[in-house]
N, C-alpha and C positions, 0 to 999 in steps of 0.2 A: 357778886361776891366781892368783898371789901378784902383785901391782903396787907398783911404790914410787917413791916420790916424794923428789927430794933437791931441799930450800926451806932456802935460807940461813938462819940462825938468825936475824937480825934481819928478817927479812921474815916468817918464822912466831911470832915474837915481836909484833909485829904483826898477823896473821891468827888470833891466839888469843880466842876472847871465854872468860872468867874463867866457870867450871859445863860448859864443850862439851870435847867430843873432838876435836882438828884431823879426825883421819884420818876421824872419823863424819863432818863435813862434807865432807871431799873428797870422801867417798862418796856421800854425799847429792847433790853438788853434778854429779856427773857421771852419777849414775842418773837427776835430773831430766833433763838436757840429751839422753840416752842417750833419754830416752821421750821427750820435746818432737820430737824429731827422726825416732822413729817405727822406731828400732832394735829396742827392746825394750817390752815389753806389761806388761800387769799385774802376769801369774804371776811374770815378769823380776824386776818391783820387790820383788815379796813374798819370793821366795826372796831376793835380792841381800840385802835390806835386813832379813830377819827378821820380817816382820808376820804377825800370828798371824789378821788381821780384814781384809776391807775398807774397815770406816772407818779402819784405820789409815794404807790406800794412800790414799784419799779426802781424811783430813788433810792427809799428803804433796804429795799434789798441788796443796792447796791454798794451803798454805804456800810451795809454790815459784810461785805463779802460774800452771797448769797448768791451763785450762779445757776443759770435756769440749768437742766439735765436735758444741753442738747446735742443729738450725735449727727454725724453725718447723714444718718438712713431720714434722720427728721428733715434734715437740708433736702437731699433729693427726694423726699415726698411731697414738700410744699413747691420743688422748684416743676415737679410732674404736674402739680395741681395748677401752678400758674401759666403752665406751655396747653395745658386742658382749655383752660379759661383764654387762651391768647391771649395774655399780658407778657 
């Protein structure tokens, strides 16, 4: 699907930063919000966005302020699982 965007010229003249792609950002800006909001998953971001890597989605994320949901109970489930394994 093709989406398009009509932004007056002196308003994307403005929303330009001088090295960036406007259109990269819009896309970026709405794959963050699109996963913030629990629409779309990882695999989404990777396809959507071209990543060849995980850390590349892991960047992403964290560049848009995107923290994984993790609690304690997950810390001591993976620290039980590695005292299992003898690591």
């Amino acid at each position: 699907m093709n989406v398009s965007l009509e932004i007056p010229d002196d308003v994307a003249s403005r929303m330009a930063v001088p090295g960036t792609d406007l259109t990269r950002r819009a896309l970026e800006a709405f794959a963050a919000e699109e996963y913030r909001q629990g629409r779309i998953y990882k695999p989404d971001l990777r396809r959507l966005l071209g990543f060849e890597t995980s850390h590349e989605i892991d960047a992403f994320l964290y560049a848009h302020e995107i923290w994984y949901d993790y609690t304690i109970e997950d810390l001591d489930r993976e620290m039980a699982a590695l005292d299992r394994l003898g690591l």
